[in-house]
C-alpha positions in Angstrom: 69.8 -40.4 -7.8 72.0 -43.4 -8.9 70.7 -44.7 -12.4 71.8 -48.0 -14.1 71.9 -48.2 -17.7 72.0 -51.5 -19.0 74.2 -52.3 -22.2 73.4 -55.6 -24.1 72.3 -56.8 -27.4 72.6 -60.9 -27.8 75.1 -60.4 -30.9 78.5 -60.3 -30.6 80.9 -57.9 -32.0 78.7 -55.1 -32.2 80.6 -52.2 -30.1 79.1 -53.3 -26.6 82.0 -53.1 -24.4 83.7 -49.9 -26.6 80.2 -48.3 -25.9 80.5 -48.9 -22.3 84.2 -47.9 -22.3 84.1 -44.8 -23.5 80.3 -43.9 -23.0 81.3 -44.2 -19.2 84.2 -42.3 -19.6 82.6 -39.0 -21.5 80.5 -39.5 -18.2 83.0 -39.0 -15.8 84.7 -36.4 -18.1 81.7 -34.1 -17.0 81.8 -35.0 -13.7 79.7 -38.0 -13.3 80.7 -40.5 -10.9 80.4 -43.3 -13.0 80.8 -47.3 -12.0 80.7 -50.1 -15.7 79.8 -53.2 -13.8 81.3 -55.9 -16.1 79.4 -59.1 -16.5 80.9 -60.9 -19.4 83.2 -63.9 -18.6 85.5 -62.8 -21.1 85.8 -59.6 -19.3 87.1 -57.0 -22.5 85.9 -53.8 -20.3 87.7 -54.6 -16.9 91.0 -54.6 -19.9 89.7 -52.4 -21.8 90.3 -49.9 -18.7 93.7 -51.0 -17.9 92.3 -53.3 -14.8 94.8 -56.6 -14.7 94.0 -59.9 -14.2 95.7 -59.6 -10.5 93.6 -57.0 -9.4 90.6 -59.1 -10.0 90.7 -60.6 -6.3 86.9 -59.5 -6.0 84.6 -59.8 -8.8 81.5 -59.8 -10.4 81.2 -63.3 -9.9 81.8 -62.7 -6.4 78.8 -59.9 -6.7 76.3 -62.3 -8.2 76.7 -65.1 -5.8 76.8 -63.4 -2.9 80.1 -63.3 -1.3 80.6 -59.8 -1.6 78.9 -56.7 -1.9 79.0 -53.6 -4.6 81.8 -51.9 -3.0 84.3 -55.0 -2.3 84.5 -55.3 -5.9 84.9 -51.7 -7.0 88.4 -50.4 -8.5 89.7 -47.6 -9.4 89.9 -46.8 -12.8 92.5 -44.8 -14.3 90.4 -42.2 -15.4 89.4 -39.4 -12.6 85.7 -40.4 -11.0 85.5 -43.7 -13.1 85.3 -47.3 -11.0 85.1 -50.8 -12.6 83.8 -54.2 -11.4 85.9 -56.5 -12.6 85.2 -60.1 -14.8 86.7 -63.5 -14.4 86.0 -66.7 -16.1 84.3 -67.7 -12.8 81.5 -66.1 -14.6 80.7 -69.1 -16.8 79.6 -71.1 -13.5 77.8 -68.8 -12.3 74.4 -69.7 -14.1 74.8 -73.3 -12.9 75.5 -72.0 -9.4 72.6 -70.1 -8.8 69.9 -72.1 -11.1 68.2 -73.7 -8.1 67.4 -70.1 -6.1 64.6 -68.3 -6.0 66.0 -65.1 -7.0 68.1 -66.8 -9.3 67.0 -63.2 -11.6 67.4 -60.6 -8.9 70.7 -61.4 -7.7 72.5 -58.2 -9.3 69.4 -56.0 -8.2 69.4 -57.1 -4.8 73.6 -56.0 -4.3 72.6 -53.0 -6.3 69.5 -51.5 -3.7 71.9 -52.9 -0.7 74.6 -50.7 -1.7 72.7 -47.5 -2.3 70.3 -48.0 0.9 74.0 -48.8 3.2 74.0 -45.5 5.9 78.0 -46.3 6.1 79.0 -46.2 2.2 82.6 -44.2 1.4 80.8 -40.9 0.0 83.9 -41.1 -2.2 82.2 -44.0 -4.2 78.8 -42.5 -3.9 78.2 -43.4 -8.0 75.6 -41.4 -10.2 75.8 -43.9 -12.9 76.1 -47.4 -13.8 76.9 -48.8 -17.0 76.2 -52.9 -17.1 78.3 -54.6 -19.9 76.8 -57.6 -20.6 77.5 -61.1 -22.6 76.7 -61.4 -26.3 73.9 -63.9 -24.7 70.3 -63.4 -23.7 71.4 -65.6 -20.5 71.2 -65.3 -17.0 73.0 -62.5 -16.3 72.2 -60.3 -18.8 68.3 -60.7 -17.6 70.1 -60.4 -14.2 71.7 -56.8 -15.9 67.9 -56.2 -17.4 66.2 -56.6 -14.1 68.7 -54.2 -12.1 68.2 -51.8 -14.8 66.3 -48.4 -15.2 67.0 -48.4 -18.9 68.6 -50.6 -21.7 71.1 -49.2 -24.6 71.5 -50.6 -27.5 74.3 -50.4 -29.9 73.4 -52.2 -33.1 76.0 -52.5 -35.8 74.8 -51.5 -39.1 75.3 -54.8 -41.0 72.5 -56.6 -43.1 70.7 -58.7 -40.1 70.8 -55.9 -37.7 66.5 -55.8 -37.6 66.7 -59.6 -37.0 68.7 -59.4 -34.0 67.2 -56.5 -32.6 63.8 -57.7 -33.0 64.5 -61.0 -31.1 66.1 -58.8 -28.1 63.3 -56.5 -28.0 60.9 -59.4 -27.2 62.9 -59.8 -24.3 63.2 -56.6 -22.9 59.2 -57.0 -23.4 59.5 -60.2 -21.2 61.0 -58.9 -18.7 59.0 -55.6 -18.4 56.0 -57.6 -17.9 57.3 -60.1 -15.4 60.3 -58.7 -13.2 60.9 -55.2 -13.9 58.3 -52.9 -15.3 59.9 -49.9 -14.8 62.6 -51.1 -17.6 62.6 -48.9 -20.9 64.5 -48.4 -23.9 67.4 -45.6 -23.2 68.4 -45.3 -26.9 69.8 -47.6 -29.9 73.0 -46.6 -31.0 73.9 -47.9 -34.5 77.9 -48.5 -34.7 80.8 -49.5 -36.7 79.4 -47.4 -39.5 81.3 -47.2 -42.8 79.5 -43.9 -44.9 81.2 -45.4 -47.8 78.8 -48.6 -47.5 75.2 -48.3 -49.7 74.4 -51.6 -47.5 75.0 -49.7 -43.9 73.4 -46.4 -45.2 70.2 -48.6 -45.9 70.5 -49.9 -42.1 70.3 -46.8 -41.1 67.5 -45.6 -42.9 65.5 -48.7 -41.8 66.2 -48.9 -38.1 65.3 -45.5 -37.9 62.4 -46.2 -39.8 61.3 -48.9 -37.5 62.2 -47.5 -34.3 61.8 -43.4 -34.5 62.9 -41.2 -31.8 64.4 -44.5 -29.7 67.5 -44.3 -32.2 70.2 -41.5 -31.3 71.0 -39.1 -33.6 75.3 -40.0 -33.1 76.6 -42.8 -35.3 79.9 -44.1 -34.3 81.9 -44.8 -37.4 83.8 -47.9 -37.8 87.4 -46.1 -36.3 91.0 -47.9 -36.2 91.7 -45.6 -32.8 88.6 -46.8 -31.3 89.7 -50.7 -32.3 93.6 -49.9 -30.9 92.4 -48.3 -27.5 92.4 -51.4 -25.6 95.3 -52.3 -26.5 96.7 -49.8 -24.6 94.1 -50.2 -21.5 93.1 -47.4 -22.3 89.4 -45.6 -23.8 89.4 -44.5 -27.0 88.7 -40.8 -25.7 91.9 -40.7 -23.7 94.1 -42.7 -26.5 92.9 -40.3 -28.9 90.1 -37.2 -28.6 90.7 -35.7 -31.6 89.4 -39.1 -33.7 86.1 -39.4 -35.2 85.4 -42.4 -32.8 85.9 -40.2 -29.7 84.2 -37.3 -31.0 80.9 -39.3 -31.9 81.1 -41.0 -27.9 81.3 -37.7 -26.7 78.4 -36.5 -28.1 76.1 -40.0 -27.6 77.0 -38.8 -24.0 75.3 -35.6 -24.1 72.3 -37.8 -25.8 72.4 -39.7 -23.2 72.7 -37.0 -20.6 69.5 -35.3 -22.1 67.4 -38.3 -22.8 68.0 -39.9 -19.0 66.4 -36.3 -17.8 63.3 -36.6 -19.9 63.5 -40.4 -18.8 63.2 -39.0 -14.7 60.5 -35.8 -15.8 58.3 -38.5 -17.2 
C-alpha cells in the first residue's frame, strides 16, 4: 500500500527539504521504493538530489495543472529505488492558474489516486512511499500536499518561536481534517538543527515535548556542517557522508518513521 507523507511547516529554514532528502533516501536504503514529490518553486530537493535544471522538461507544475500525470514527471534519482518530481519557478503561477476551479484543493490528490488505480503502470515505478516537500507557506499547494496526504511530518527547528509557529500550523492541519481530508494525522515532529551546547534549544526541547508527547520523535538532528554541504554536491547527506552525526540521526528518524507508519495502518 502506497503511503504519502506530507513534509511542511510554514517557516522557512527549518530542515524541510534535508528531511525529505535524506529521510527518503534511508527509505530506499532499506528497500523502499520511494518517490519526494517537490512542490516548492524554488525547487532545493529536485538539486538537492542531483536533478538539473534540463531535466526538468515535466514537472510538478505540469502535475498540478493537469498536463501530465504522476509518472511523466518521475526521474530517476541517483540513489537505487529513489524517484524525484521535479520543481520549476512555473510553480509560482500555479495558484493564480487554478484559483477559479473547483478542485482548486484536490488537484495533487486527484493525479495521486489516478496513478495508483492505472492497470498499465511500469511495475518498475510501483512507489511505497511518497515524501511531499512543500513551500515555507501555508498556501495552495501545501493544502494541495495536506489534502493528498495520509500523514504530515514536521520538522521544527529548536529556536525560541518554534511553539508559535507550530501552533499556527497545527490549526491548519485541524482545518483541513475537518473539511477535505479527515483521514490526515500527525506522522511525527522532528525537532532539527539542534546545537546540545545551546541552554535556549535544550529548553525547546523540553517544551515541545512537553506540549506535544508521544507525537515528537525521539531522533534529534543536530545542527551538522555535512548535512549543510550535501547539496552542494547533489548529493544526500547519507551518501556524502554516513559516518556523520547528521546521517546517523536520519537514519534512525527512518526506523521511527518505519515503526510509527505501521501503528498508523493497525489503528
Amino acid at each position: 500500500m502506497m503511503r504519502v507523507i506530507t513534509i511542511a511547516n510554514q517557516k522557512g529554514g527549518v530542515g524541510k527539504t534535508t528531511t525529505a532528502i535524506n529521510l527518503a533516501t534511508a527509505l530506499a536504503a532499506i528497500g523502499k521504493q520511494v518517490l519526494i514529490i517537490d512542490l516548492d518553486p524554488q525547487g532545493n530537493a529536485s538539486t538537492g538530489l542531483g536533478i538539473g535544471r534540463d531535466e526538468r522538461d515535466i514537472s510538478t507544475y505540469d502535475l498540478v495543472t493537469g498536463n501530465a500525470t504522476l509518472s511523466d514527471t518521475m526521474v530517476k534519482s541517483s540513489v537505487p529505488r529513489l524517484y524525484v518530481s521535479p520543481s520549476t519557478l512555473d510553480l509560482l503561477g500555479v495558484e493564480m492558474e487554478v484559483a477559479g476551479d473547483r478542485d482548486r484543493a484536490f488537484k495533487l490528490r486527484n493525479k495521486l489516486r489516478a496513478y495508483v488505480a492505472d492497470p498499465l503502470q511500469d511495475g518498475e515505478k510501483r512507489i511505497d512511499y511518497i515524501l511531499i516537500d512543500c513551500p515555507p507557506s501555508l498556501n495552495l499547494l501545501t493544502i494541495n500536499a495536506m489534502a493528498a496526504a495520509d500523514s504530515i511530518l514536521v520538522p521544527l527547528q529548536t529556536e525560541f518561536f518554534a511553539l508559535e509557529g507550530l501552533s499556527q500550523l497545527l490549526k491548519t492541519v485541524e482545518e483541513v481534517r475537518s473539511s477535505i481530508n479527515s483521514k490526515l494525522e500527525i506522522q511525527g515532529i522532528v525537532l532539527t538543527m539542534y546545537d546540545k551546547r545551546n541552554s535556549l534549544a535544550k529548553q525547546v526541547v523540553e517544551d515541545v515535548r512537553e506540549f506535544m508527547g508521544e507525537k515528537v520523535y525521539k531522533t534529534v538532528i543536530p545542527r551538522n556542517v555535512r548535512i549543510s554541504e550535501a547539496p552542494s554536491y547533489g548529493k544526500p547527506a547519507i551518501l556524502y557522508d554516513l559516518s556523520c552525526a547528521g546521517s546517523q540521526a536520519y537514519l534512525r528518524l527512518a526506523s521511527e518513521v518505519i515503526r510509527r507508519e505501521k501503528k498508523l495502518l493497525a489503528a
